[in-house]
VOGU-3710 file (C-alpha; in Angstrom, 3 decimals, decimal comma):
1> xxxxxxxxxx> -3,531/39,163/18,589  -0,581/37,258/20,562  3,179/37,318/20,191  3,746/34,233/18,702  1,087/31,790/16,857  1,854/27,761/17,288  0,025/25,404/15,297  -3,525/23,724/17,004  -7,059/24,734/16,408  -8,254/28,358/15,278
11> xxxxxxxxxx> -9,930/30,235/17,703  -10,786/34,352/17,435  -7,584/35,654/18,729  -5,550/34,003/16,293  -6,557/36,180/13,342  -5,134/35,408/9,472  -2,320/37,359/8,770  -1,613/37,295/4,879  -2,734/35,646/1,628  -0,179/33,387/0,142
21> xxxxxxxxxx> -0,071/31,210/-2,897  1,445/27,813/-2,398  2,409/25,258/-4,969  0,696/21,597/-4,409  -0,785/18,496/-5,475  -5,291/18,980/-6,102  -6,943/15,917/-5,840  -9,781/16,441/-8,776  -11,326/13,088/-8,582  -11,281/9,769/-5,929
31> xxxxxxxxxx> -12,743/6,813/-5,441  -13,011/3,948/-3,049  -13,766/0,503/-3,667  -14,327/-3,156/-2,046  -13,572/-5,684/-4,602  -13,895/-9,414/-4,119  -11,667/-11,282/-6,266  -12,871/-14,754/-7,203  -10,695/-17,926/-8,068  -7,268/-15,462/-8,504
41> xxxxxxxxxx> -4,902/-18,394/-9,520  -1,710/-18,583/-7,802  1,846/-19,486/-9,614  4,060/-20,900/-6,954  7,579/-21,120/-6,869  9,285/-24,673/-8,148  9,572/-26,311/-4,762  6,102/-25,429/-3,886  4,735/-26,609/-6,929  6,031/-30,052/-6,473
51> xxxxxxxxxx> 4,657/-30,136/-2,497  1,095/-29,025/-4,228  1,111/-31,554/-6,983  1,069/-34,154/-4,105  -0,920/-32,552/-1,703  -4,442/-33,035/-0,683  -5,752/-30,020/0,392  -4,516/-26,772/2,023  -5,590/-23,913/4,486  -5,337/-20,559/4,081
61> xxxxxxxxxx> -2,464/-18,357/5,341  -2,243/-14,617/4,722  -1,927/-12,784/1,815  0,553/-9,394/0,981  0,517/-7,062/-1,290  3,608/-6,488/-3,248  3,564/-3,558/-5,553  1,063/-2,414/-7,739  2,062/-0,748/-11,327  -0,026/2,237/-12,232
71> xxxxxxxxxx> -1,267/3,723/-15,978  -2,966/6,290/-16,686  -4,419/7,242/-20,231  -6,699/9,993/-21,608  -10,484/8,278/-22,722  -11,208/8,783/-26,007  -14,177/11,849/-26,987  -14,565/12,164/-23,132  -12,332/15,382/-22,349  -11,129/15,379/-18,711
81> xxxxxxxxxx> -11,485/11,954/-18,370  -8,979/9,088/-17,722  -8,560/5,356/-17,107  -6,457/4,162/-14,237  -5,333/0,258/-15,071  -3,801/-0,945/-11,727  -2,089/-3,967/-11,603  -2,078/-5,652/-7,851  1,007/-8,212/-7,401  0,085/-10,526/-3,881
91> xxxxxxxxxx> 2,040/-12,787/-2,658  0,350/-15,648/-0,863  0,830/-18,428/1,626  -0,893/-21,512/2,840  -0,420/-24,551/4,090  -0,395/-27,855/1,753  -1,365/-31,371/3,290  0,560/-34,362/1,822  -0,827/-37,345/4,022  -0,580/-37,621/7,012
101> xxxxxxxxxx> 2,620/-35,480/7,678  2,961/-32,067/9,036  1,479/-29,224/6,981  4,298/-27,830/4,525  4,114/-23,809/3,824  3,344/-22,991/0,160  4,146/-19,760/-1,089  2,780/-18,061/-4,776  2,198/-15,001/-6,686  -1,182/-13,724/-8,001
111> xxxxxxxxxx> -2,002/-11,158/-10,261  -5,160/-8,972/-10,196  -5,793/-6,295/-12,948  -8,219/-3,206/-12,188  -9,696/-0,139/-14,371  -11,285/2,746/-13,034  -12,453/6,006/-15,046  -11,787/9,274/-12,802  -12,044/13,020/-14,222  -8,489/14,440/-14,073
121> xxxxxxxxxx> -9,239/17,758/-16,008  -7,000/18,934/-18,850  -3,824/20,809/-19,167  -1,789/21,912/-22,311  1,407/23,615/-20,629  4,358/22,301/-20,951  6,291/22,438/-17,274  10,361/22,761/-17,372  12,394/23,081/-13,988  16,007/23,230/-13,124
131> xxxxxxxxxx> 18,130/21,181/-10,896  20,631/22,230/-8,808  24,094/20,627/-8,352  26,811/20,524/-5,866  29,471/21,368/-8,534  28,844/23,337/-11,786  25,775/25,127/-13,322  21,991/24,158/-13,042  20,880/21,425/-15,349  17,148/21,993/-16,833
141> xxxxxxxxxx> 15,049/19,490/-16,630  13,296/18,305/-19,586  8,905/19,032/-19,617  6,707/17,273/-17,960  3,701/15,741/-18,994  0,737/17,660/-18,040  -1,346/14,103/-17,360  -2,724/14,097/-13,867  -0,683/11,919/-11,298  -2,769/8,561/-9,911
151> xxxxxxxxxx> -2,313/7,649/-6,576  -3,437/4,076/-5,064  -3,762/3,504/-1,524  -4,349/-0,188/-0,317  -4,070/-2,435/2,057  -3,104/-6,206/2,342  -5,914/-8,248/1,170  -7,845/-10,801/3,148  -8,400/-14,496/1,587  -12,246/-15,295/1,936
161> xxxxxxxxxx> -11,087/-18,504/0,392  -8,438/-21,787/-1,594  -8,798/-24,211/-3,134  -7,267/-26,810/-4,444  -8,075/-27,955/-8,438  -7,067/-30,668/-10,799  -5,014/-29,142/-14,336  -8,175/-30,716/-15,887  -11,147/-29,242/-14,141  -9,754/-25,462/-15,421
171> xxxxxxxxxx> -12,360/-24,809/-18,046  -10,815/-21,031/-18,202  -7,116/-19,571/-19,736  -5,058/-17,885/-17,812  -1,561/-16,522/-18,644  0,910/-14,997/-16,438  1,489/-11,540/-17,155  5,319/-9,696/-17,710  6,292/-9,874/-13,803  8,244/-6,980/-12,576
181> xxxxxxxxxx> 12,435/-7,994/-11,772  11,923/-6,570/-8,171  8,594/-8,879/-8,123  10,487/-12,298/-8,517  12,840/-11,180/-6,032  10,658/-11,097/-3,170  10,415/-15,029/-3,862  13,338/-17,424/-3,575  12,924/-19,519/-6,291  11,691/-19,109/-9,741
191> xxxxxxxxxx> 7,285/-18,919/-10,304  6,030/-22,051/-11,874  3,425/-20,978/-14,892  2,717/-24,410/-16,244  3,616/-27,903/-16,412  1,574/-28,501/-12,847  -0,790/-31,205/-11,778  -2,779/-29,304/-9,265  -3,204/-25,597/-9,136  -4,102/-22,931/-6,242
201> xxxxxxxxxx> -7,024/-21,027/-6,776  -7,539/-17,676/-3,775  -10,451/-15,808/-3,695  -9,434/-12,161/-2,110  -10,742/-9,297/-0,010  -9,271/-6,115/-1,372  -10,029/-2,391/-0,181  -8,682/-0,006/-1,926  -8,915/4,141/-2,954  -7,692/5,807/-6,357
211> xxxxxxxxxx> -7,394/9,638/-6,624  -6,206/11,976/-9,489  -3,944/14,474/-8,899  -2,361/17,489/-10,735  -0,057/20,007/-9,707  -1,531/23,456/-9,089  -1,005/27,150/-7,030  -3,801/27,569/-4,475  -4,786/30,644/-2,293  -4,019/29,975/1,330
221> xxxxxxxxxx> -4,678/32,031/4,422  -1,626/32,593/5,918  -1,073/32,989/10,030  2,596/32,640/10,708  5,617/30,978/10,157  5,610/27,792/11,332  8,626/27,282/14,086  9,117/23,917/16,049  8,444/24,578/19,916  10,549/21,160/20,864
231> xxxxxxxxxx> 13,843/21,251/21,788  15,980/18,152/19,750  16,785/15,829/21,662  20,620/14,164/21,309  19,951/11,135/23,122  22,555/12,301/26,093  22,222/14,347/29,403  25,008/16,618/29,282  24,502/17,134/33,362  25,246/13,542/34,084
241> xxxxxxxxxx> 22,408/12,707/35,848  22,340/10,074/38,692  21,390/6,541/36,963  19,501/5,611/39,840  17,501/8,726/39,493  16,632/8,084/35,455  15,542/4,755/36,695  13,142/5,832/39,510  11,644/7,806/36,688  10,708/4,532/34,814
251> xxxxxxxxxx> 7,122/3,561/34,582  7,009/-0,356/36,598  6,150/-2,583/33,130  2,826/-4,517/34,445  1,919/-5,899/31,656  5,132/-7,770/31,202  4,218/-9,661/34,071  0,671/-10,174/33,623  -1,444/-11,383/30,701  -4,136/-9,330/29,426
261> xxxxxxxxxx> -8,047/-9,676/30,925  -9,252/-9,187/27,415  -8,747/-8,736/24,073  -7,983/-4,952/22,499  -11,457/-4,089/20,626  -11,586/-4,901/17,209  -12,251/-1,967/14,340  -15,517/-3,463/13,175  -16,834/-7,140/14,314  -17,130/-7,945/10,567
271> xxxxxxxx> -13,410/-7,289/9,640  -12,454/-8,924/12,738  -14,084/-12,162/11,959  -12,572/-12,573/8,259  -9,517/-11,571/9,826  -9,463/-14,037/12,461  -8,241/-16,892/9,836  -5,202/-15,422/9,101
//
């Protein structure tokens, strides 16, 4: 068995050298989904609201997601169980057409809402742990809950589609929700919720994966300690090296001179074409 074990892949010299128990996050249940949101209103802020009750018709511009809030509750005579309520907050663009004139950029919030039921297993223990402080004793913390932790991972959504609708062709009722303080800060101006002549109606692309997670002590084999093999770097060359000699060293930058032949592949030819509006 060598010396000195560095992280890579396992092979047969490098033989396990203990059993330990680590502390960590179990993922007992996940998910994945593609969810195509249909005719997701959007409330725009006050200037935008008065470009869109005189506009025409707009295009599409890109959508970004904002924050997404997160509960998770116990189901009911299902032990194990729980529902995940995620709340997606985008904020979209587009540009309106008044006339004849130059586009104007529009910019809105919309609100999705999603539920999911993962297994998250059961725990009755109550969990305390102590802080440490600079200054004076250890404060202990107060329990934690023993409800599993959900994670979301997503990505910005792609608009399949807008539209632009008359106050009286809305046949369905749709209220704004509470919208978080660091929400209405990412626009400049105040969200318009009603009062408008026309409203702006996206329909979304959203991928998306849930997980439930709990803290637990696993078994883990055990090779070595882990020890960096790079040397830091402090950004200086404490020999003084010739200038001229760091500069020789410099790859020549050809494509700042020279435009590409092609494009750079695209991750899948379907992505790439919804993308391509954007």
């Amino acid at each position: 068995m060598p010396e000195k074990v560095v992280p890579g892949p396992v092979s047969d010299e490098r033989r396990i050298r203990e059993a330990v128990c680590i502390h960590t996050k179990k993922i007992f249940d996940s998910c994945k989904d593609k969810d195509c949101i249909e005719d997701l209103r959007v409330y725009p802020t006050r200037g935008c609201q008065e470009v869109i009750d005189r506009a025409v018709s707009v295009k599409a511009g890109c959508a970004e997601l904002l924050y997404a809030y997160i509960d998770v509750e116990p189901v009911t005579f299902n032990r194990g169980f729980y529902t995940v309520d995620v709340r997606y907050f985008y904020r979209i663009t587009a540009d309106a057409f008044v006339g004849a004139a130059r586009p104007v950029e529009i910019t809105g919030l919309a609100v999705f809402d999603k539920r999911v039921i993962l297994f998250g297993s059961e725990g009755s223990a109550k969990v305390f742990t102590s802080t440490g402080k600079n200054c004076g004793s250890d404060v202990q913390g107060l329990p934690a809950t023993t409800a599993p932790t959900a994670v979301v991972e997503s990505v910005d959504p792609i608009i399949l589609g807008m539209k632009l609708v008359e106050v009286c062709q809305c046949h369905h009722h749709d209220n704004c929700c509470e919208i978080p303080p660091a929400v209405c800060a990412c626009f400049p101006e105040e969200l318009v919720t009603g009062g408008d002549v026309h409203r702006l109606f996206v329909t979304l692309g959203q991928f998306s994966i849930i997980r439930l997670e709990r803290d637990t002590q696993l078994l883990m084999p055990a090779y070595d300690y882990c020890m960096p093999e790079k040397d830091c770097d402090c950004g200086c060359d404490c020999r003084q090296e010739d200038p001229c000699e760091l500069f020789r060293k410099v790859q020549f930058p050809v494509g700042e001179f020279f435009p590409p032949n092609h494009c750079p592949a695209p991750k899948s030819v379907e992505y790439q074409d919804v993308r391509g509006c954007c």
